[in-house]
C-alpha positions in Angstrom: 0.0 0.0 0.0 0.9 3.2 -1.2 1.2 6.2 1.8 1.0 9.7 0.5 3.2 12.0 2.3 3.5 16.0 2.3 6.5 17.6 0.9 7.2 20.9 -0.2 6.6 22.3 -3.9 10.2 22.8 -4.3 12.1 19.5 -2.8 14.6 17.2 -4.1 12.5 15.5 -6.1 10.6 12.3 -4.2 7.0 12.4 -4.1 3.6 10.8 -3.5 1.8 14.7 -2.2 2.9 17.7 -3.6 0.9 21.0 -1.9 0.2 24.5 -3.1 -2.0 26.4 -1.2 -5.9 24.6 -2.1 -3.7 22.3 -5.0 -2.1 18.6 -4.5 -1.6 15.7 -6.3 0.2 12.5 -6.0 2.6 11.1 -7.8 4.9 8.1 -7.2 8.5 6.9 -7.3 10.7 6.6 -10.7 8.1 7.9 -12.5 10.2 11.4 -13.1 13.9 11.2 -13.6 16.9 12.4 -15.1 17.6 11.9 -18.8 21.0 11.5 -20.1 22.7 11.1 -23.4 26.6 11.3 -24.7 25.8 14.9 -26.0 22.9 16.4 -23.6 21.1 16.2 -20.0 17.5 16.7 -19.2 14.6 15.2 -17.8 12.0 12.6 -18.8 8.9 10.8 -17.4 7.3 7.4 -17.4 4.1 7.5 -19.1 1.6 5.4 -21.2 3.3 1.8 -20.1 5.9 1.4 -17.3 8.7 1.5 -19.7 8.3 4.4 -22.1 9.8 7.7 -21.1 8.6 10.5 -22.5 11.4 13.5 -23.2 12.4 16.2 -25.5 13.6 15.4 -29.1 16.3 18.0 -28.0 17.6 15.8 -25.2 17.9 12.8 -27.3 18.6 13.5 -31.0 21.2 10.7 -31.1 20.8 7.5 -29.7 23.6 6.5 -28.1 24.3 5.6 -24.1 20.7 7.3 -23.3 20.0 6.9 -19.8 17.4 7.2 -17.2 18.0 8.5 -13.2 15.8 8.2 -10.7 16.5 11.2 -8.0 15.7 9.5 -4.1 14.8 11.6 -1.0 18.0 11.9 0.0 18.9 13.8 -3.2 21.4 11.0 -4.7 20.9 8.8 -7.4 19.9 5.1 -7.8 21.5 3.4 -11.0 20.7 4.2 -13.8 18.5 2.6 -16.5 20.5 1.8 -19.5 20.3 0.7 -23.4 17.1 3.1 -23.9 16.2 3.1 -27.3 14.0 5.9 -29.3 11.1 4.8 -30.6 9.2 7.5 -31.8 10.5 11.0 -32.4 9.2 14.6 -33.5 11.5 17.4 -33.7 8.5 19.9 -35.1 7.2 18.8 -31.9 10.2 18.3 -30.0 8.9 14.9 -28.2 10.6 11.5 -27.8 9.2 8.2 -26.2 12.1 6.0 -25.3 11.9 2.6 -24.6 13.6 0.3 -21.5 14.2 -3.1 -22.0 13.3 -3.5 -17.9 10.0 -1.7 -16.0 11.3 1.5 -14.9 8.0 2.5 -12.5 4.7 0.2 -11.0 2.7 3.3 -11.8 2.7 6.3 -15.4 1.9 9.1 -14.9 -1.8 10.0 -16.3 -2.1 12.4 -19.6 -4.4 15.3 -20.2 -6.0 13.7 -23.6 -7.9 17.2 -24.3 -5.5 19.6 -23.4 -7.4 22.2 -22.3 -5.4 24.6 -21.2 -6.2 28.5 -20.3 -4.5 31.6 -19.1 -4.3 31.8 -15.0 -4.8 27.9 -14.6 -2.3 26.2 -11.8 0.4 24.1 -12.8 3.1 22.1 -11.3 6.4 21.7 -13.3 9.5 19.5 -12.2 12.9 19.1 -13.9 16.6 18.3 -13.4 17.8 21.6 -11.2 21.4 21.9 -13.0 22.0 25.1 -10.3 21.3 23.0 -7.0 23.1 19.9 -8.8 26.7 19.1 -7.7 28.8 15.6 -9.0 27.3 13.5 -6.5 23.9 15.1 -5.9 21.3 15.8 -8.5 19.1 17.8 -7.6 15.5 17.6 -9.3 13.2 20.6 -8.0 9.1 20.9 -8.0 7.8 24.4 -8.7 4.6 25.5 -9.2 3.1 28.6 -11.8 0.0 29.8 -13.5 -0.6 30.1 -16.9 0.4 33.4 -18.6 -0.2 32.2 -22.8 -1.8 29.4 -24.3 -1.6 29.7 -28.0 -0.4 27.5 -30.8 2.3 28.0 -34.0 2.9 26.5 -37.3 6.3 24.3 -37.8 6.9 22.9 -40.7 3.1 23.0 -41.5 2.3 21.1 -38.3 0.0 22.8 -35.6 2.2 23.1 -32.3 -0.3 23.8 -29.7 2.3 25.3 -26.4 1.6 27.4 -23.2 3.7 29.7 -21.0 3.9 30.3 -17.3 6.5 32.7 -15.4 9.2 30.6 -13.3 12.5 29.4 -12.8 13.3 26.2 -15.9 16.9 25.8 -16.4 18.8 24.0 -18.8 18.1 20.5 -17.7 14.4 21.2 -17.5 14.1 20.4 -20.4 11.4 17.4 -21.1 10.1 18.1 -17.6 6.5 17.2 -17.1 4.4 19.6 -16.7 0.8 18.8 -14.6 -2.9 20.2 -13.9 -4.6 20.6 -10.5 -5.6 16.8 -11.6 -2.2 15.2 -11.4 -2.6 14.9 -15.3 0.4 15.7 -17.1 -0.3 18.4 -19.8 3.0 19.0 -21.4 6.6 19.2 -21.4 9.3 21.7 -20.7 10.6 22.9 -24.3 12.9 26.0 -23.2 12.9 29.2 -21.7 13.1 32.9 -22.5 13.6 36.2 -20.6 11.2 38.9 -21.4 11.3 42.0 -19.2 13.6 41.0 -16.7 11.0 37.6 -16.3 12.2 33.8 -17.1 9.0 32.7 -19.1 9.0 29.1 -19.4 7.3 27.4 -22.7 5.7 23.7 -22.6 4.6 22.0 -25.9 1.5 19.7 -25.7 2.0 15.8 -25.3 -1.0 15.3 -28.0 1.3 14.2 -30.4 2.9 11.3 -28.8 0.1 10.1 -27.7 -1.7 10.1 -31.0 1.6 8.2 -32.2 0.9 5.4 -30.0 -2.8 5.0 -31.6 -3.5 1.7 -29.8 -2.7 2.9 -26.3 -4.0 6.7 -27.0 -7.5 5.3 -27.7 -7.0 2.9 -24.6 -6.0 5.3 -21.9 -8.3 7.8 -23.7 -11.0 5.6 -23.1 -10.7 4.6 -19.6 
């Protein structure tokens, strides 16, 4: 049996309540982490089945010695999971699902299949804190934001639906899931930019990689 407990909304990263003010939701261990390649570092999550990782294309454009951290209480690092291969792949959308050959997490994380998102809705966004992070201790950090934009863009002829919020995404944010007041996860961290002295963070929709799973989008979407 699983036992929630309360932690604060910006923690090294380990889980089952995080609390803002009236908002909360659970979420379980392994199923955020750090992502690693030979040329980048970012962060991923487990979603759709207990060995697909969900990241951006960014983090993982090559596939070579990809692999998966899980960040424990304690702010250290369990071994890793290894010989993650990319199985789907969008760099209009910038989204990646890698694959483990073991079970990285009992539990996924749930998706937003609608993605509804509007200005002034809460948010809780996690990633791999490359600031707090020393040799031996990663740190990954929770934070929590409103909506400032929700809006979409054409690349490459393909409707990228994305949303801003104003906060504090670093480098190895990147791929970060990003979650409603629902514990749904709603997007992913694509980048940052500063805009009047402001960090303004941008997530791109997870739509697309679920679509590209057809059998288990209409699954999950059904349940």
């Amino acid at each position: 049996m699983k036992c929630p407990i309360v932690v604060s909304v910006i923690v090294f990263f380990l889980l089952n309540t995080l609390t803002y003010a009236q908002y909360s939701m659970k979420m379980y261990k392994n199923q955020v982490g750090f992502i690693f390649s030979n040329h980048s570092a970012g962060s991923g999550f487990v979603m759709l089945k207990t060995n697909y990782i969900v990241t951006c294309a960014h983090v993982t454009l090559k596939e070579c010695d990809i692999s998966y951290s899980v960040a424990t209480l304690e702010g250290s690092t369990r071994p890793p999971f290894k010989d993650l291969k990319i199985i789907k792949i969008d760099t209009d959308y910038d989204i990646a699902l890698l694959e483990s050959p073991v079970r990285i997490s009992d539990t996924v994380t749930t998706p937003d299949f609608i993605f509804d998102v509007k200005v002034a809705d809460h948010l809780f966004y996690m990633g791999f804190d490359t600031a707090s992070s020393r040799d031996r201790t990663l740190a990954f950090k929770v934070n929590s934001a409103f909506v400032s934009k929700a809006d979409s863009m054409k690349i490459n002829k393909k409707n990228v639906r994305y949303f801003e919020f104003e906060g504090i995404a670093l480098h190895g944010y990147s791929g970060g899931p990003v979650f409603n007041d629902k514990g749904q996860v709603i997007g992913l961290i694509k980048g940052m930019y500063k805009k009047n002295g402001k960090v303004i963070n941008r997530a791109y929709s997870i739509i697309p990689i679920l679509k590209g799973i057809p059998h288990l989008y209409a699954k999950r979407k059904a349940a």
